[in-house]
N, C-alpha and C positions, 0 to 999 in steps of 0.2 A: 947665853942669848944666841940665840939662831939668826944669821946675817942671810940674805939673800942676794944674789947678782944681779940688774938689772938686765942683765942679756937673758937670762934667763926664765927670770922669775916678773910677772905683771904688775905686783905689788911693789917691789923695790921699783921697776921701768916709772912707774908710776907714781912715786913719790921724789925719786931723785931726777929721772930727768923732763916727766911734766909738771914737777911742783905740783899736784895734784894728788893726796894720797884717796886712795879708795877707805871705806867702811867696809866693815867686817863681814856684810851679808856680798856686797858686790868682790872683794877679794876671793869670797870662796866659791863664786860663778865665774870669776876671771879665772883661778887655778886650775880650775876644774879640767880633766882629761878626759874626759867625756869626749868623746865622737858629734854626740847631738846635745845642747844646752839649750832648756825651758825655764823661758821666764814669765808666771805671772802676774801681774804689778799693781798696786792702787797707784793713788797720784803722788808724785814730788816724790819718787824714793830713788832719780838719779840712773835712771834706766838710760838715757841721751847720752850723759857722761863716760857712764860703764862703756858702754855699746864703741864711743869715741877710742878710750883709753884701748880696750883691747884688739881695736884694727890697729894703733898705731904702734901697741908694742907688737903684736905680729908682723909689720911690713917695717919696723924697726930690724926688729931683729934676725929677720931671717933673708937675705937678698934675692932679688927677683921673684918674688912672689905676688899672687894677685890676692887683693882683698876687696871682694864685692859685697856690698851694701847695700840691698835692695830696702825700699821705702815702700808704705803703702800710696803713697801721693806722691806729686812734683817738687810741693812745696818741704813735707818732711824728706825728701833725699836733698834738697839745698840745706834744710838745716844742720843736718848729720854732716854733712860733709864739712858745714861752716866750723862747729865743733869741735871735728878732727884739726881744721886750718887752726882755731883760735887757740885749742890746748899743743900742738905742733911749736906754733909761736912763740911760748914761753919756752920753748930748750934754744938752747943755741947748736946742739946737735940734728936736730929737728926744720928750725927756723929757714935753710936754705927749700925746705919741698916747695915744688911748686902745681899752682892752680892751671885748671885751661880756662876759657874763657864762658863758658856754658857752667862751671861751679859744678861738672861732676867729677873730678880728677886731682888729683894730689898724687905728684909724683915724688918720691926720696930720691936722694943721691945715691941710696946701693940699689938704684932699680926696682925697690920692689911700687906697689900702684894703689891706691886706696881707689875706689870706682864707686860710686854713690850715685842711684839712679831710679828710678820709679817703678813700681811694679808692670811688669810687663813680657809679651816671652821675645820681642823683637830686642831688648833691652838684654837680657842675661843669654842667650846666645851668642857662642863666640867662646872665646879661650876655657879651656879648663882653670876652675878657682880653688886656691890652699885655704881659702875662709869666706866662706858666706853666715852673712851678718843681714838677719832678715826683722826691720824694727816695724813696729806695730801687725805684727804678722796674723794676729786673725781676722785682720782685712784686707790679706792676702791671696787670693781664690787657691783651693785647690789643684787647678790645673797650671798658674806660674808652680805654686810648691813642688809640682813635679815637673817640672822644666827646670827646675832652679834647683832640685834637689841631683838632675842627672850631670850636675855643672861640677860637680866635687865627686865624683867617678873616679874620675882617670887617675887622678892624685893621691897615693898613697898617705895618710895623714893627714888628709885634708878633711876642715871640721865645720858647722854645723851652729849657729849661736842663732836665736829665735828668740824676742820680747816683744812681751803685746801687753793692753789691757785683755779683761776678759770678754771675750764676743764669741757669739756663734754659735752651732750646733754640736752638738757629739760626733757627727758627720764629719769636721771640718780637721783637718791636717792637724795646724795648730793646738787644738784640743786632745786630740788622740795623742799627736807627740808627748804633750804634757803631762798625760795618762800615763804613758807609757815611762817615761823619766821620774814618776812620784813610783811605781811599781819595780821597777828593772833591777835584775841583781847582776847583772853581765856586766856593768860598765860603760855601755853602747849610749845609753842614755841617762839624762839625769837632769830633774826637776826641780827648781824654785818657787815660791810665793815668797812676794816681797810685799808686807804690807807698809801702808803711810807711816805708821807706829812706829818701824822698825829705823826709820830714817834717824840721825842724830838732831838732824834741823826741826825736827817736828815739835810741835806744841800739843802735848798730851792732854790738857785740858780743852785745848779748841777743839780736840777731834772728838773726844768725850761729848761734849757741848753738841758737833753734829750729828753723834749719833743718836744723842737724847731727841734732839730735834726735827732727825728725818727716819727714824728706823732702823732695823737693822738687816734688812733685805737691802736696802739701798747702802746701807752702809761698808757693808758685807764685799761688794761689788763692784763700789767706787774706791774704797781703801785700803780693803783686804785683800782685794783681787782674785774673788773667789768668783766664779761662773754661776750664773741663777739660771732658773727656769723663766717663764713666761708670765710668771704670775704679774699681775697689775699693766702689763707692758698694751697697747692698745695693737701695736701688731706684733704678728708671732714672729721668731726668727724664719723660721720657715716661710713664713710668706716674704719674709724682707731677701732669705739667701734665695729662696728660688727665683727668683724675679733678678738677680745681678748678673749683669753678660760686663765682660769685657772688651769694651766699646770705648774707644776713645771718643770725648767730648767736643765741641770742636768752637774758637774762638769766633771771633763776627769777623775780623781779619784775615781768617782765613779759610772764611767760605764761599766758593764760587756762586756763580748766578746760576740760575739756569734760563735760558734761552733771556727773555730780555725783564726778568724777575727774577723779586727776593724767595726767599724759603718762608713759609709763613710760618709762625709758633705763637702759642699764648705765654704773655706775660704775666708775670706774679711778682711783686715789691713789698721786700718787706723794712719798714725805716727804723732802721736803731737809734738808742741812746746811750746807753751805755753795752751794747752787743752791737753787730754787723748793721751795716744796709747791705740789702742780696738782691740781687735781680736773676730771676729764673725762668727760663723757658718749658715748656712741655709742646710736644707736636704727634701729630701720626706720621709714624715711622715708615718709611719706604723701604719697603721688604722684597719688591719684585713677588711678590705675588709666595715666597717660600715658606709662608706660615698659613696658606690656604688649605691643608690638610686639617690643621691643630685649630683655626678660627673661621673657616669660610670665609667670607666675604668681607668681614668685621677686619679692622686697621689695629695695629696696634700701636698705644702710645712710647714717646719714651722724653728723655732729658737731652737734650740736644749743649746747651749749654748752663751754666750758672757763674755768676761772679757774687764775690761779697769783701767786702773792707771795712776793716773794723777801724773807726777814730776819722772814717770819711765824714769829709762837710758835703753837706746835701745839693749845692752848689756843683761839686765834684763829679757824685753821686749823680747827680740828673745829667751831666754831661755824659757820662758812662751810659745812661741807657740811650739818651738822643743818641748817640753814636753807634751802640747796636741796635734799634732801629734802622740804622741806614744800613743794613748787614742783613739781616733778620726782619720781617714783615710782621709787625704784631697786631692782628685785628683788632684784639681785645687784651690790653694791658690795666689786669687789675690793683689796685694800689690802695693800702689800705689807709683810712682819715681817722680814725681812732689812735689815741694815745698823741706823737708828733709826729703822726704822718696828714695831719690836715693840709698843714701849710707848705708841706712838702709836695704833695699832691698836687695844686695850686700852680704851683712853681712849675714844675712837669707838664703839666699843660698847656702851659702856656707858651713854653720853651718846644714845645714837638708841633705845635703849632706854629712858632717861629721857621722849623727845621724845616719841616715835612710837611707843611701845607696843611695836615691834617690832626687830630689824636684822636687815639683808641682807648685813654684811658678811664679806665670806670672804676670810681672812687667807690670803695665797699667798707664799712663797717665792721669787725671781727669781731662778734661777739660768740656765745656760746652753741646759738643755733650755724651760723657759718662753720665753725668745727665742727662740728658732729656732720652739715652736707658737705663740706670738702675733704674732709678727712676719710668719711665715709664714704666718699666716691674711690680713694684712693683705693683703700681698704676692697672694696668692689672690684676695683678695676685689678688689682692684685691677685685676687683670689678666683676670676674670670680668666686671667694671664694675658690681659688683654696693656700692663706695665711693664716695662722694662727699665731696670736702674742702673747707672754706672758702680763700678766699685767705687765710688768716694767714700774714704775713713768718717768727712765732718757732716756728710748728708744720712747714713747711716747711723752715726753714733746717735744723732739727735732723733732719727724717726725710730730707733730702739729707746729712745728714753721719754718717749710719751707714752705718758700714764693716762687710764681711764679711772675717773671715781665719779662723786655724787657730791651734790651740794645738800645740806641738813633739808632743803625744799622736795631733793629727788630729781634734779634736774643733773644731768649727765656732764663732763665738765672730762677735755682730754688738752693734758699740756705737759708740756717738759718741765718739770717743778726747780724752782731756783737752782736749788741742793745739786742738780743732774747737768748744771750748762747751759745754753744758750739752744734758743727755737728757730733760730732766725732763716737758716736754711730751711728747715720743715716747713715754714711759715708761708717764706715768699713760695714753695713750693706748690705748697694748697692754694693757694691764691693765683697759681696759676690755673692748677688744673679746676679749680671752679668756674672755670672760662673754656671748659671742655665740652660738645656735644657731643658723646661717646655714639648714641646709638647714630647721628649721623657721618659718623667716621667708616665708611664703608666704598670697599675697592666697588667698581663694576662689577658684575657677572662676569668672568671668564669666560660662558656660553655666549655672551654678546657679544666674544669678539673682542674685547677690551683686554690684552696682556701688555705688559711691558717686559723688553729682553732683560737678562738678568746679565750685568756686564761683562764683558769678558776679565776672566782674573781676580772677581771679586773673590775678599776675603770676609770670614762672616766665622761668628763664634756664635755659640749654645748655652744658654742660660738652661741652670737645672730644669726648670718647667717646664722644660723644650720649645722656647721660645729663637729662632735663626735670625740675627741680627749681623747686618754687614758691619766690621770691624771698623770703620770710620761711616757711622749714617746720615741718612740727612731726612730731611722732611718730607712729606710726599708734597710735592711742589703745585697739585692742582684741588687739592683736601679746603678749601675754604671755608667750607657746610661745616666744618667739626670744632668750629669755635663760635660762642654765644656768650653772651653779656650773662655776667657773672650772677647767680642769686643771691639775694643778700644784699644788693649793691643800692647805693641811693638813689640811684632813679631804672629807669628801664624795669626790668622784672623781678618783680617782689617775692616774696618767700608764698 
């Protein structure tokens, strides 16, 4: 029998002193000497753990080394790092590292640095890295992958660890890598699929049961972690990647006034029950005039903010948005009374009327003609380039998993089906932007005389469409005209 060392080897590190042993499929992605490792995953097969376990036997075992951790979100770099803290915990070897105070840092006692931090290129610049660990990486833009990739240069031996679900185009880093590690005979690279099946924890029969029940295109995708084409999907990847700039989002707390007003935005609310309540803005984006070559005179929209909390009391939930309200100016905050959002709705007005003197909300019904115009607006405004979306992993995965079919009547019918998650972000989304007048979102003529300076020092990134978006944006602060009572809605303007 073959003994291994934990100094050396990830496997013994890993059963002896996190008390944690790996499975057979994640041992042989932790061994691996690979330069660059590709992981692509269904769900629950332990990719959080793996990803934990082999930062910490590399800044274990090896002194003063950096192990960075880029997330595709805020929230998955807190988790990750929480991970590393929680499996740390159980060793007593382990158990003195310590945290900062912002949850991205875990320091050892031989120096070496675990760093867990959001995708971004203001974030991964800065030291040369011995391990970059990139989790949920095909919601990772191409351009950190290569800011992030120039970060493990300098370092001799320094390596390369990439897991994602499947997303994205043939175009996209993450994909291509993955290509390239299922192909490679040099050793530079090297590929995984990890399906649900393959997990020990798995139940063989439930997962049978979901694929009798939902396909096996969806099946294929969600559990096998196999990459699909576009079929049934209601937008393409390409309209969802070309539309994503790297734009940071920006709280209600932490947005200034301008002159002696709010920013205005349309709201959209969507009320959960057993999924999120989300509150989502959409606005015309303040461009300084640098998309006037690519749209003339025409504004373009974007996501200024979004929040959601899943197991919120609605109590909570309407404090939340009264509160951005007083941050954010919402003409038109659509809210839907279908399903429990009646009494909710209810509530909310009456409470923004308490606040603010006034409300904007206009309660709307979601049935199957509101999907097909809100969605189809999006859909439009996409394909005109006249949208801009942040990289968010949970806004994305859900408008990649709306399906279009047919009800046995012939009537069109577009939803995120149980089997694929939760709609909730999508939802409250359209609900905003059904409260868009697109054709009245329009700058002045610039022959009239009408510019505005474009700041000094602004920073502004490129969405593939060629869409120029200033790197933190804001609203266009005198756009009033581009917001109108939602269709669909119960009173005001009818379908």
């Amino acid at each position: 029998m073959v003994s291994f060392d934990p100094a050396t080897d990830p496997g013994a590190f890993a059963e002896s002193v996190l008390g944690q042993p790996l499975w057979g499929y994640q041992l042989e992605f932790a061994r691996s000497k690979a330069r660059y490792r590709f992981v692509c995953a269904g769900r629950q097969v332990g990719k959080s753990t793996t990803l934990a376990t082999i930062a910490l036997f590399e800044a274990a075992t090896r002194p003063n080394i950096l192990v960075l951790v880029v997330s595709a979100g805020e929230d998955a770099a807190k988790r990750l790092l929480a991970d590393c803290v929680g499996l740390a915990s159980r060793s007593p070897i382990l158990s003195s590292g310590k945290t900062d105070e912002g949850k991205s840092l875990l320091a050892l006692s031989n120096g070496s640095r675990i760093i867990s931090v959001p995708a971004s290129i203001r974030q991964i610049r800065g030291n040369p890295v011995d391990l970059l660990i990139l989790d949920e990486a095909a919601f990772i833009s191409n351009e950190i992958w290569e800011a992030a990739e120039r970060s493990i240069l300098a370092l001799a031996g320094s390596r390369i660890v990439a897991t994602s679900s499947p997303w994205g185009s043939m175009e996209h880093w993450f994909r291509r890598g993955w290509n390239l590690g299922k192909d490679s005979k040099d050793g530079w690279y090297e590929s995984w699929q990890w399906r649900s099946s393959d997990s020990p924890l798995a139940d063989q029969r439930l997962l049978e049961k979901i694929r009798q029940a939902n396909g096996d295109d969806y099946y294929d995708r969600e559990y096998n972690g196999e990459f699909q084409d576009d079929s049934g999907s209601y937008f393409t990847e390409k309209e969802l990647e070309g539309a994503v700039a790297e734009y940071s989002m920006t709280a209600p707390e932490d947005l200034e006034w301008f002159l002696d007003g709010r920013y205005p935005a349309a709201g959209g609310i969507d009320w959960g029950l057993n999924d999120a309540n989300v509150l989502a803005l959409v606005a015309p984006l303040e461009d300084y005039g640098l998309n006037r070559k690519l749209l003339g005179d025409r504004l373009p929209f974007f996501i200024p903010w979004y929040k959601a909390g899943h197991k919120w009391p609605y109590t909570d939930f309407i404090e939340e948005i009264v509160r951005t309200a007083g941050f954010y100016n919402m003409p038109v905050l659509a809210s839907e009374t279908n399903g429990v959002g009646q009494y909710p709705t209810t509530m909310l007005d009456e409470r923004m009327r308490e606040r603010h003197g006034s409300s904007a909300v206009a309660p709307v019904v979601t049935d199957a003609r509101r999907k097909q115009s809100g969605f189809g607006m999006i859909k439009g405004l996409l394909q005109t380039r006249r949208l801009v979306l942040p990289r968010d992993p949970e806004l994305l995965k859900q408008l990649r998993s709306l399906e279009v079919g047919y009800t046995p009547q012939g009537s069109m019918r577009i939803a995120v089906p149980e089997r694929a998650g939760h709609d909730d972000v999508a939802m409250a989304f359209m609900q905003a932007v059904s409260a868009l007048a697109p054709d009245r979102a329009v700058r002045p003529p610039a022959e009239f005389g009408y510019t505005i300076p474009v700041p000094d020092g602004l920073e502004t990134v490129v969405s593939k469409n060629g869409l120029t978006v200033p790197k933190v944006p804001r609203p266009v602060s005198f756009m009033r005209s581009a917001f109108a009572y939602p269709r669909g809605s119960e009173s005001g303007e009818g379908w």
